[in-house]
BADRENDO-79293 format. One record per residue (C-alpha): residue in three letters; chain; z negated, x, y. Coordinates in steps of 0.5 Angstrom, whole numbers, plus 2048, in hexadecimal, padded with zeros to 3 digits. Layout:
> ALA_A_Z_X_Y
...
end
This chain:
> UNK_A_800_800_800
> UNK_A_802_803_807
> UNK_A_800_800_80E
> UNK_A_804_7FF_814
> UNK_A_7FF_803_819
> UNK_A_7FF_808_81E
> UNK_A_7FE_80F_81D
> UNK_A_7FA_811_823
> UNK_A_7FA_819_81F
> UNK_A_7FB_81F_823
> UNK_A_7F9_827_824
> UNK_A_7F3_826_828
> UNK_A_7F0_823_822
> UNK_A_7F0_828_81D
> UNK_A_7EC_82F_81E
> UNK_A_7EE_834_819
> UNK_A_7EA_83A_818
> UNK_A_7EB_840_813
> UNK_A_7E5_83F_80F
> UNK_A_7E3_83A_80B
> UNK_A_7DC_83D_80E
> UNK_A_7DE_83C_815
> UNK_A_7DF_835_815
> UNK_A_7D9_833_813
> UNK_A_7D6_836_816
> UNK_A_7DA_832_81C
> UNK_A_7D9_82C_819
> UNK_A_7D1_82E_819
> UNK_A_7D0_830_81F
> UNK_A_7D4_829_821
> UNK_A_7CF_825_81E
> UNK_A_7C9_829_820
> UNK_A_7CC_828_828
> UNK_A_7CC_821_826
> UNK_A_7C5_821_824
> UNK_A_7C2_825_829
> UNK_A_7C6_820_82E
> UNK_A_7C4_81A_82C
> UNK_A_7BC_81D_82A
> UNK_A_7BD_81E_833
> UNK_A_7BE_817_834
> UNK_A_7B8_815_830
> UNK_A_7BD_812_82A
> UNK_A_7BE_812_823
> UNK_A_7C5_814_821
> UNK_A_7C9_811_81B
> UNK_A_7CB_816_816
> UNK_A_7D1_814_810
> UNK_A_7CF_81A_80B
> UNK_A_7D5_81C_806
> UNK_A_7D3_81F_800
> UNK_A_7D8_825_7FB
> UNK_A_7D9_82C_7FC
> UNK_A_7DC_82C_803
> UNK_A_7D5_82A_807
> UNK_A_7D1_82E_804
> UNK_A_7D2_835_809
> UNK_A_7D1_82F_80E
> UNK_A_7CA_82D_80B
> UNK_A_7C9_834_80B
> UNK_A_7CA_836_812
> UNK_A_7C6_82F_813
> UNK_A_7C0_832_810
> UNK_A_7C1_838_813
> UNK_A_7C1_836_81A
> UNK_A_7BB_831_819
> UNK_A_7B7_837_816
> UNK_A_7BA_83C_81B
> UNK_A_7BB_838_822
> UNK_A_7B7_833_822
> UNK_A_7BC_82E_81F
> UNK_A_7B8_827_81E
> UNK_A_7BA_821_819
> UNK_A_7B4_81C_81C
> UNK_A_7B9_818_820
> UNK_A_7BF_817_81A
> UNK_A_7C0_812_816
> UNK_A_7C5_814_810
> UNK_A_7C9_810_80B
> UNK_A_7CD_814_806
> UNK_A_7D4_810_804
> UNK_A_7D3_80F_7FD
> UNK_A_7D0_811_7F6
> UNK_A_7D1_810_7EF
> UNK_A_7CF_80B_7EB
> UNK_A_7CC_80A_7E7
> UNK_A_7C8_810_7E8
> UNK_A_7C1_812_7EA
> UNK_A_7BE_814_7F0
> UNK_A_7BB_81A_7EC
> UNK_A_7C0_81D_7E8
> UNK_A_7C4_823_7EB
> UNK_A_7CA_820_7EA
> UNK_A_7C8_81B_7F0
> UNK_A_7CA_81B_7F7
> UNK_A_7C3_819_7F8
> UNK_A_7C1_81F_7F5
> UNK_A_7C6_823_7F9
> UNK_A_7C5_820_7FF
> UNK_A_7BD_823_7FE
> UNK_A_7BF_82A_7FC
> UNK_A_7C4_82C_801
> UNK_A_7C1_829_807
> UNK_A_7BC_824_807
> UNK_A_7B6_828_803
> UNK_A_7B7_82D_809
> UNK_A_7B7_829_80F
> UNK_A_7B2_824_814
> UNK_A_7B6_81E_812
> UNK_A_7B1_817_811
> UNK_A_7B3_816_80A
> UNK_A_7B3_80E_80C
> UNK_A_7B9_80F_810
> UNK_A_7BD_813_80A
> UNK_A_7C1_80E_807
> UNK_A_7C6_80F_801
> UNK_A_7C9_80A_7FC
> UNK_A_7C5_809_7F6
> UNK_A_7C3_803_7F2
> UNK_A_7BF_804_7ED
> UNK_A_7C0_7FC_7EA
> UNK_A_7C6_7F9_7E6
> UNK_A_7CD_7F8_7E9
> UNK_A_7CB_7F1_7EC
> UNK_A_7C6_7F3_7F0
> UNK_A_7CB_7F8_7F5
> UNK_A_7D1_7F4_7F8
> UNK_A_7CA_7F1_7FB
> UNK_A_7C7_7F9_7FC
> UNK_A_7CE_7FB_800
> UNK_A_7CD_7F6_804
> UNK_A_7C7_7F7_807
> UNK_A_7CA_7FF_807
> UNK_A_7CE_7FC_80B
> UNK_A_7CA_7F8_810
> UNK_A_7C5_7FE_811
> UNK_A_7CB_802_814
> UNK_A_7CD_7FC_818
> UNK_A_7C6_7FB_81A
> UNK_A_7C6_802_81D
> UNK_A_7CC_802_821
> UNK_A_7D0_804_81C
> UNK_A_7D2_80C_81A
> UNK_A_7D2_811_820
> UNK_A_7D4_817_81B
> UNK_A_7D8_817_815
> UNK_A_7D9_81D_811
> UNK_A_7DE_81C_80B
> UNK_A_7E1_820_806
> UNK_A_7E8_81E_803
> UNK_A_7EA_81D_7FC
> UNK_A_7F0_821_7F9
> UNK_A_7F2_819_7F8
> UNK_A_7F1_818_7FF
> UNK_A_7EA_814_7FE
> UNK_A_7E5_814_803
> UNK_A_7DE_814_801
> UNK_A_7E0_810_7FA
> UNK_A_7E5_80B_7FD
> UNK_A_7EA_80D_7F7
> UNK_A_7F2_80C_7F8
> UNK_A_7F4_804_7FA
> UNK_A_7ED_802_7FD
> UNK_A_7EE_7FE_803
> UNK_A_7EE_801_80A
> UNK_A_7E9_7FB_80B
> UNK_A_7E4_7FB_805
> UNK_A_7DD_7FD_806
> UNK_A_7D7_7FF_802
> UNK_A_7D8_7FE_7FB
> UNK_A_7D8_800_7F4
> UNK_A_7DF_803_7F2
> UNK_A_7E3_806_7EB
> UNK_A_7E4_80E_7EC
> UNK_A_7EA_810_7EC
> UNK_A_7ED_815_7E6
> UNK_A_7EE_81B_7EB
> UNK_A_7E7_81A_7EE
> UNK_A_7E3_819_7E8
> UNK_A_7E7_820_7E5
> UNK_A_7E5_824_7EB
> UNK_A_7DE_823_7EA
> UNK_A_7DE_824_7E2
> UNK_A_7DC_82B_7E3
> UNK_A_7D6_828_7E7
> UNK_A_7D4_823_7E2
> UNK_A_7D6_828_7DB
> UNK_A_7DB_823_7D9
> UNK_A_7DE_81D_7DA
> UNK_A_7DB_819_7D6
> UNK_A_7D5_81B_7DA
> UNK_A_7D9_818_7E1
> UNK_A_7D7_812_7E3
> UNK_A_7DD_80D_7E4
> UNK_A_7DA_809_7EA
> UNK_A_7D6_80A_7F0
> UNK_A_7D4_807_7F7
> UNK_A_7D7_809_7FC
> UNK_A_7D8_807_804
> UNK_A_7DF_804_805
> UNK_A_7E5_806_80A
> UNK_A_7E3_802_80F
> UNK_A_7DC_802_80F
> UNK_A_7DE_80B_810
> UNK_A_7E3_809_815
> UNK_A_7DE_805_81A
> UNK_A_7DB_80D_81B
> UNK_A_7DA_80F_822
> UNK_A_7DE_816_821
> UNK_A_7DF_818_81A
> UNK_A_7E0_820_817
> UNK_A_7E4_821_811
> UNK_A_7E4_827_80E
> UNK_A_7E8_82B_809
> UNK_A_7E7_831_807
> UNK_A_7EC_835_802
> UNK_A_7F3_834_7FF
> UNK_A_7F2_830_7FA
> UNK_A_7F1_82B_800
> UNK_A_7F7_82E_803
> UNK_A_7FC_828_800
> UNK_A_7F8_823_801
> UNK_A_7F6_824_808
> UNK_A_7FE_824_809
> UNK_A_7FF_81D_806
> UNK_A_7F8_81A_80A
> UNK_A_7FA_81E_810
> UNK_A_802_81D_811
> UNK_A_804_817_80C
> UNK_A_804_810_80C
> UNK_A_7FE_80C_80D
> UNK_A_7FD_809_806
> UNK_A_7F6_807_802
> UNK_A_7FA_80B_7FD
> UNK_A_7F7_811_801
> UNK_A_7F1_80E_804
> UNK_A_7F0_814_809
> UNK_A_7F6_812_80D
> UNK_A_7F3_80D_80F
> UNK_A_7F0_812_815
> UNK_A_7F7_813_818
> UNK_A_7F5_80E_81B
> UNK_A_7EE_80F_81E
> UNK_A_7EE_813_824
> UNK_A_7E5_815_823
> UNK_A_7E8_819_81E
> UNK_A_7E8_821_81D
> UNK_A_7EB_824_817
> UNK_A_7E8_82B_816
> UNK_A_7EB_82F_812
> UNK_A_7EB_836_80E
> UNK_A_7F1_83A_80E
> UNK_A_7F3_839_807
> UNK_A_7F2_832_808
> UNK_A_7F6_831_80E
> UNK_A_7FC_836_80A
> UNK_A_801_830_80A
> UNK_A_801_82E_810
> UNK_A_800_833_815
end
């Protein structure tokens, strides 16, 4: 499915950088300003987490700059796009757990504003647990910063191919591909979860600025297609052609096929 909409895409949105390291610490520093700014004015700010290996230098220097510089989480209210399900929030393989190791066991963060998707109950109980996600969001003004990866199928957060540039929070099938990269994470396949939650399209694009960071080659094609192709929910992703909130930071590799 393609949609007829505009393609606000230009240069300006995109921050190339020659190491994977560099741009994240861009990305960091980009979500520490805000922090700090909104921390001034005596404001909480709202944070859309990503999970996956391209945070985790971010969360890194995060931490660093809390230990360092002074850096304090007391203001922000988190919520993660997505998580596995069904898993839980203790194994290691959750993004809970994640989420605890790379960044949120090293800050000041108030542990009732950290919100990541997880039910704990049966599958009848979460159509009405997204919708209460979303109403939490909502109820806060919605996004001020969204962080995303990309998948090597276009999907944000696990918004898999063919989603609806219009869903919102919910329980959704992962897509081969997906299930694939994150086989060596998990052992083997079978260990792979076959759903998730996760934040929808339009729940992400509603975020006041949005960061999309892809770092190295294996990201290179699909940067390519998201940033320069057809908008279609084949490649959920290109739906950000579209917004111009959005920055694309990406390393060298990364942006090989389009520069």
């Amino acid at each position: 499915m393609s949609n007829n909409l505009h393609n606000t895409f230009n240069s300006k949105s995109l921050k190339l950088w020659d190491s994977s390291e560099q741009a994240s610490i861009y990305v960091a520093n980009q979500i520490a300003e805000l922090i700090s700014e909104h921390r001034k004015q005596g404001k909480s700010v709202v944070l859309g987490l990503a999970t996956g290996n391209t945070p985790k230098k971010v969360y890194q220097e995060l931490v660093r700059l809390h230990q360092n510089e002074s850096l304090s989480f007391a203001n922000v209210i988190s919520f993660n796009l997505d998580e596995y399900y069904p898993i839980f929030p203790d194994n290691d393989m959750s993004y809970t757990y994640f989420m605890q190791k790379y960044l949120f066991g090293h800050v000041d963060i108030d542990p009732s504003n950290i919100h990541i998707p997880h039910v704990d109950s049966n599958v009848e109980d979460i159509e009405e647990y997204c919708k209460a996600y979303e109403d939490k969001i909502s109820s806060l003004g919605g996004l001020d910063l969204q962080l995303l990866g990309i998948g090597r199928n276009g999907h944000i957060g696990f918004n898999e191919p063919g989603s609806s540039f219009s869903s919102t929070t919910r329980l959704v099938d992962l897509h081969p591909v997906t299930r694939a990269d994150a086989e060596s994470d998990f052992g083997s396949l079978e260990k792979v979860p076959q759903q998730a939650i996760s934040m929808g399209v339009h729940t992400i694009v509603q975020a006041k600025r949005i960061l999309l960071l892809a770092l190295g080659e294996r990201k290179s094609e699909i940067i390519s297609k998201a940033l320069r192709g057809e908008i279609t929910t084949e490649i959920p992703a290109s739906i950000l052609q579209t917004l111009p909130q959005v920055e694309y930071v990406l390393d060298n590799e990364a942006a090989s096929l389009i520069k």
